[in-house]
C-alpha positions in Angstrom: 42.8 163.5 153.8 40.1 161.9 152.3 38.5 163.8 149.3 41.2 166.1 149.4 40.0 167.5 153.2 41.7 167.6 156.3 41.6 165.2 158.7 39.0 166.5 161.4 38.3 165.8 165.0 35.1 163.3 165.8 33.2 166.7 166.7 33.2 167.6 163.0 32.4 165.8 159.8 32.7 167.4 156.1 31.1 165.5 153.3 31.2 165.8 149.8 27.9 166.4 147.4 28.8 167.5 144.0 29.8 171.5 144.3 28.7 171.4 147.7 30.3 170.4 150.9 28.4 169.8 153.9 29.6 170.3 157.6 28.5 169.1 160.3 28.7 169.3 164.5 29.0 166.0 165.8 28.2 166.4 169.1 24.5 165.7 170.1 25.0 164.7 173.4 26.3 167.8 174.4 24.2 170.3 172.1 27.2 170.2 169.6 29.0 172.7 172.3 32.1 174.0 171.0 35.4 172.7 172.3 38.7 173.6 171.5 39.1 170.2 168.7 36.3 171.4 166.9 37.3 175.0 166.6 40.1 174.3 165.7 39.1 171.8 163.4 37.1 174.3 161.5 39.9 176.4 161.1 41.9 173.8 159.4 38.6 172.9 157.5 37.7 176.2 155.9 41.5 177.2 155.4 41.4 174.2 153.1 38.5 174.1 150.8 38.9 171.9 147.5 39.0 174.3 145.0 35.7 173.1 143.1 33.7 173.4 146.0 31.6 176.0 145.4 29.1 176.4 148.7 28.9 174.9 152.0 26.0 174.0 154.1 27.0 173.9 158.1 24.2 172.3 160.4 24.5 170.9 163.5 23.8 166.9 164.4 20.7 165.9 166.1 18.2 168.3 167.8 20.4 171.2 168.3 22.3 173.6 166.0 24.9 174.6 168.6 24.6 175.4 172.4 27.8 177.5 172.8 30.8 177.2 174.4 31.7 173.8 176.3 31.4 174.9 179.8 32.8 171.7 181.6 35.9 172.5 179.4 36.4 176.1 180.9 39.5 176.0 182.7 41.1 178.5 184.9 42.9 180.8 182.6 44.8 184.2 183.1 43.9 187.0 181.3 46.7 186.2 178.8 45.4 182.9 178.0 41.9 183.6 177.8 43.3 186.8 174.8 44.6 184.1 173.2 41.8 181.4 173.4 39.2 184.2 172.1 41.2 184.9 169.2 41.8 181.6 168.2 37.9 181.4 168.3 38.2 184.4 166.1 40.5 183.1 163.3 38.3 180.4 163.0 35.3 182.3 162.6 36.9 184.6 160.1 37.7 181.9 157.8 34.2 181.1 157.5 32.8 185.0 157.2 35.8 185.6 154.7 36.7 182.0 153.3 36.4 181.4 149.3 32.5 180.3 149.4 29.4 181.1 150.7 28.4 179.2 153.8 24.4 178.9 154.5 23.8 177.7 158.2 20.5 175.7 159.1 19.5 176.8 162.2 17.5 174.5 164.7 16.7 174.3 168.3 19.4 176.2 170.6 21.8 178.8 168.8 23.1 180.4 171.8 26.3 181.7 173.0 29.3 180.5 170.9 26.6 179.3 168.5 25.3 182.1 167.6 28.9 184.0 167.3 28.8 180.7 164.8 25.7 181.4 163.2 26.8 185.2 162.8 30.0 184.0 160.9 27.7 182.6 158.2 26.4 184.0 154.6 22.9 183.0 155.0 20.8 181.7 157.9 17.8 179.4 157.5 16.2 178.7 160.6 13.5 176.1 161.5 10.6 177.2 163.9 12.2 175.8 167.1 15.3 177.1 166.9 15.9 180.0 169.8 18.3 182.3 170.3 20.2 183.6 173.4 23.5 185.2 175.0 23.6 183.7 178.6 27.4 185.0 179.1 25.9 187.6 180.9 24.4 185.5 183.7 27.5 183.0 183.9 29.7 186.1 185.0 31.6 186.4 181.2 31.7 187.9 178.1 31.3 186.9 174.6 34.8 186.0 173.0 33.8 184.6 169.5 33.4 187.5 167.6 29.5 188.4 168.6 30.1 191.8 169.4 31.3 192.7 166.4 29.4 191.2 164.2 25.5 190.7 165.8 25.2 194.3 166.6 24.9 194.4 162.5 22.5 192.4 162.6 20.1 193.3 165.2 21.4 196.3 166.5 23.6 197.2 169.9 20.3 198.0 172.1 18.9 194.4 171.3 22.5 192.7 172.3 22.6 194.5 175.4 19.6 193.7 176.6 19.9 189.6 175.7 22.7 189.8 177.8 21.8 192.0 180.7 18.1 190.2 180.6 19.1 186.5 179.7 16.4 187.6 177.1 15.5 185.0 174.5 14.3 185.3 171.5 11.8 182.5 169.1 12.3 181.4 165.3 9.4 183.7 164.8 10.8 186.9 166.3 14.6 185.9 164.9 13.6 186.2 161.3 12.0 189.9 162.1 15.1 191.4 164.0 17.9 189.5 161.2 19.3 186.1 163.0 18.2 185.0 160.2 17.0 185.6 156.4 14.7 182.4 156.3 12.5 180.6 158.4 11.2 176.6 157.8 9.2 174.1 159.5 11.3 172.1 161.7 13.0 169.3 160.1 12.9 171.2 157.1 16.2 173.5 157.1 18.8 171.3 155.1 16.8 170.6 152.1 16.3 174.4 151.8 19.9 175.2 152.8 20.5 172.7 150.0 18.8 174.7 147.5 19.9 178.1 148.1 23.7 176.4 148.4 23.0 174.7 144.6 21.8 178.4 143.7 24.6 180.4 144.8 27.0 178.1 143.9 25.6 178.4 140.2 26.9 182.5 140.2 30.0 183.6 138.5 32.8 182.9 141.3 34.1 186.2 140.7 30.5 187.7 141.5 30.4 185.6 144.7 34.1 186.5 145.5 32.8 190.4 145.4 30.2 189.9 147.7 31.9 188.2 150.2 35.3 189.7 149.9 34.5 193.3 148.8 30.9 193.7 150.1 31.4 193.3 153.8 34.3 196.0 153.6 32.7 198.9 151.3 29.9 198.7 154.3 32.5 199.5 157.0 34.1 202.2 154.8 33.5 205.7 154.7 31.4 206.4 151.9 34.2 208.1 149.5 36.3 205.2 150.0 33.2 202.5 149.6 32.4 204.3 145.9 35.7 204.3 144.7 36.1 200.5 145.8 32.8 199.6 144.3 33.8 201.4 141.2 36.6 199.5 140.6 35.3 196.1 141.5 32.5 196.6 138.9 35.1 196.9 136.6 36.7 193.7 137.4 33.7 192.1 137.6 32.2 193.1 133.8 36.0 192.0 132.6 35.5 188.7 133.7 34.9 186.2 130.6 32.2 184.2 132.5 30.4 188.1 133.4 30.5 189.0 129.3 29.3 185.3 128.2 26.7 185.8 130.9 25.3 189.0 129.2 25.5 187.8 126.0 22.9 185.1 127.0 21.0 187.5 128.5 20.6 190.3 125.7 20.3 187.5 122.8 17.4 186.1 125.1 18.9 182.9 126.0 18.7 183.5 129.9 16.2 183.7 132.2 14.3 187.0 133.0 13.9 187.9 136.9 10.2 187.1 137.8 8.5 187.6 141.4 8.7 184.6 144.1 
């Protein structure tokens, strides 16, 4: 356990840069498809953070972000099995949307299938111009099982999933960062060094801030609204409480911090 991280499969690498940890899909020759070693390997991954990690940036190796689910490795399976495959898809994926830090995802060339339901799990998206996005389940005779009809209808709506998988539709960079796969777009090539930067940016926030958006957020969006006020209420609370929150205001109203300013 090198740097106090799990041992991983060869389809996975996790590397160290100061507060930052990057991951990355090791599989080029196969679009970085997910098999069941590297899901599994980013379970044991993000349910193991170092504690002074602060953000991680997840990319995929070569020309490819992630082409989905490993095909060749699809094995007859009865319904019992394949309940159990997709939720082990799903625990992994949730310790990424719900883990201790931010994850920012650079996105380039094919995100489809399994990686998009990837994609999806992630905090922030920054796509390069040829990246592409796409639901073929529909065509192969399946069904999504790693958590993308739960979470992309969030993002672009039920209508638009539908259609990508009835149609085979695909959709560009261009048209991605207009319907919400992703919250940045880059010149190709480009995507890591601004993953990088937002990474170093959010990891600079008070962890309890950071914990509240990714912990309590999420939630008080699926609640109904009475609950959603009452939770916010009290997690503004705990947030102002917090030593780091009150030092952080101090600087602020004796002039010592930065104003906000456009761009």
């Amino acid at each position: 356990m090198p740097d106090g991280l799990p041992d991983l499969p060869a389809s996975l690498s996790a590397e160290r840069d100061r507060e930052l940890l990057r991951v990355r899909l090791r599989r080029p020759e196969k679009r970085n498809a997910l098999n069941d070693p590297t899901v599994l390997g980013l379970d044991a991954l993000f349910s193991a953070l170092p504690g002074d990690i602060r953000a991680v940036v997840l990319e995929g190796e070569g020309a490819h972000f992630c082409a989905g689910l490993d095909l060749s490795e699809l094995r007859e399976r009865d319904a019992t099995a394949g309940v159990h495959h997709s939720m082990m898809w799903h625990r992994a994926f949730e310790k990424i949307q719900f883990g201790p830090v931010p994850v920012i995802a650079v996105l380039n060339g094919a995100v489809i299938g399994g990686g998009l339901e990837l994609a999806c799990a992630a905090h922030i998206r920054v796509a390069e111009t040829n990246a592409f996005y796409a639901l073929p389940e529909g065509q192969r005779g399946i069904f999504v099982g790693g958590g993308a009809s739960v979470r992309l209808p969030r993002l672009i709506g039920v209508a638009r999933m539908m259609d990508m998988m009835l149609t085979g539709r695909t959709y560009t960079a261009e048209e991605g960062l207009a319907l919400g796969f992703s919250q940045y777009l880059v010149e190709t090539g480009e995507g890591a060094a601004k993953a990088t930067e937002l990474a170093r940016r959010v990891a600079g926030n008070a962890p309890m801030t950071n914990l509240a958006l990714l912990q309590v957020l999420p939630r008080i969006a699926e609640a109904n609204p009475a609950t959603g006020f009452v939770t916010e209420a009290l997690m503004a609370a705990i947030a102002q409480s917090d030593p780091e929150a009150k030092a952080r205001l101090r600087d602020f109203l004796e002039k010592r911090a930065a104003k906000v300013a456009p761009g």
